[in-house]
C-alpha positions as CSV (number, residue, x, y, z in Angstrom):
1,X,-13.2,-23.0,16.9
2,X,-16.4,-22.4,15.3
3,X,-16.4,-21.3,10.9
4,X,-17.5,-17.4,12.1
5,X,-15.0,-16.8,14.3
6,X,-12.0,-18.3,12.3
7,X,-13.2,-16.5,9.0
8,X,-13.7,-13.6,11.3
9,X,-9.8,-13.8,12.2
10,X,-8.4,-14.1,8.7
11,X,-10.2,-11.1,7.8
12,X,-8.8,-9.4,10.3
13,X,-5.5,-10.7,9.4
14,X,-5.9,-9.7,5.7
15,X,-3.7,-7.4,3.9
16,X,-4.4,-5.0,1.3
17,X,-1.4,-4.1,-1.5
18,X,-2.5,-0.8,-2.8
19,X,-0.4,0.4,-6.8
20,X,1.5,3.4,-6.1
21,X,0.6,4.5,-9.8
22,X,-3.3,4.4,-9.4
23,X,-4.4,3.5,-6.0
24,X,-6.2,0.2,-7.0
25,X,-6.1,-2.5,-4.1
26,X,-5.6,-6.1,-4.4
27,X,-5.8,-8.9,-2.1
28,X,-2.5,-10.4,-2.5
29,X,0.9,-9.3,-3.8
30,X,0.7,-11.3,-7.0
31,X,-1.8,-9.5,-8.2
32,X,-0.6,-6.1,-7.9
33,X,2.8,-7.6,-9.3
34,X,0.5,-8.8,-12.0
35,X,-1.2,-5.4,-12.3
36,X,1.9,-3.1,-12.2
37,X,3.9,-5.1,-15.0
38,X,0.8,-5.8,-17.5
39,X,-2.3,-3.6,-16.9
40,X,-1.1,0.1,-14.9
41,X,-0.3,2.5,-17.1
42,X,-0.9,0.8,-20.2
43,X,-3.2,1.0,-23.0
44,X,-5.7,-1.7,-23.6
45,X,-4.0,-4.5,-25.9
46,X,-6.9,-6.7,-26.8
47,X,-9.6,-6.0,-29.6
48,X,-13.0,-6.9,-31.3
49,X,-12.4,-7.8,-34.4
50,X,-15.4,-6.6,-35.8
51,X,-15.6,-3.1,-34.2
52,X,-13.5,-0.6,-32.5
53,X,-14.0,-2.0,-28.9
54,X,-10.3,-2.4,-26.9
55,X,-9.9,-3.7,-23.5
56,X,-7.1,-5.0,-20.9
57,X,-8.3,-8.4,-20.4
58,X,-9.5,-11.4,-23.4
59,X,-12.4,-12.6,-21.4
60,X,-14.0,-8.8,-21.8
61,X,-14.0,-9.1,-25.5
62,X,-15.1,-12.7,-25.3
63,X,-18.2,-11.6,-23.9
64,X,-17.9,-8.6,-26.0
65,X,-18.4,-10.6,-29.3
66,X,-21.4,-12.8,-28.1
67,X,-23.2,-10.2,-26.4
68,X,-22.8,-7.5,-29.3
69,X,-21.8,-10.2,-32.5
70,X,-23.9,-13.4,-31.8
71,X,-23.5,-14.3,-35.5
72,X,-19.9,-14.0,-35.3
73,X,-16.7,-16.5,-34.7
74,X,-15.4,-15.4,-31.1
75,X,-12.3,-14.6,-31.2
76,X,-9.6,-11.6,-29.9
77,X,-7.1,-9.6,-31.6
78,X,-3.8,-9.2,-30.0
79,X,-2.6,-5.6,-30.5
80,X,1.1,-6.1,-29.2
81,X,1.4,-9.1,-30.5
82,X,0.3,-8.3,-34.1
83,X,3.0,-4.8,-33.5
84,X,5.7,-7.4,-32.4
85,X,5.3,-9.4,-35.5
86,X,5.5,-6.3,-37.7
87,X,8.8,-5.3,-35.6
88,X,10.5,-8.6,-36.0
89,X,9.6,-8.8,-40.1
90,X,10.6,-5.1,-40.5
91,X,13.4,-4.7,-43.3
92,X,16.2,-1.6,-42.5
């Protein structure tokens, strides 16, 4: 079987997992899995630590902080886990 015709199959074969929150597709289960536990419905976690920029993923503020800080040490700021660490050394 020629390369065409067998991609042409597993496309054909392929199928989509749509969130029943938002209507995004993936391509396999694991990533809506992925996508319903960590990103759907929540707010962005991750930000710049030298402006107010937030985002759901570290690689966007990554490239954030060369693109708009070149000067700067790249690095990301962890919002949940910064609000974990405050729960967890909390005195009652």
């Amino acid at each position: 079987m020629n390369r065409s015709v067998h991609k042409a199959q597993r496309q054909a074969c392929k199928q989509v997992f749509y969130c029943p929150r938002c209507g995004g597709s993936f391509n396999w289960r694991y990533n809506l899995q992925h996508h319903l536990k960590f990103a759907c419905g929540q707010s962005p976690r991750f930000n710049c630590p030298y402006c107010p920029f937030r985002t759901k993923h570290t690689s966007n503020v990554r490239a954030h902080v060369r693109r708009k800080h070149p000067d700067h040490e790249v690095y990301v700021i962890d919002i949940l886990s910064w609000q974990q660490r405050g729960e967890s050394t909390s005195v009652s």
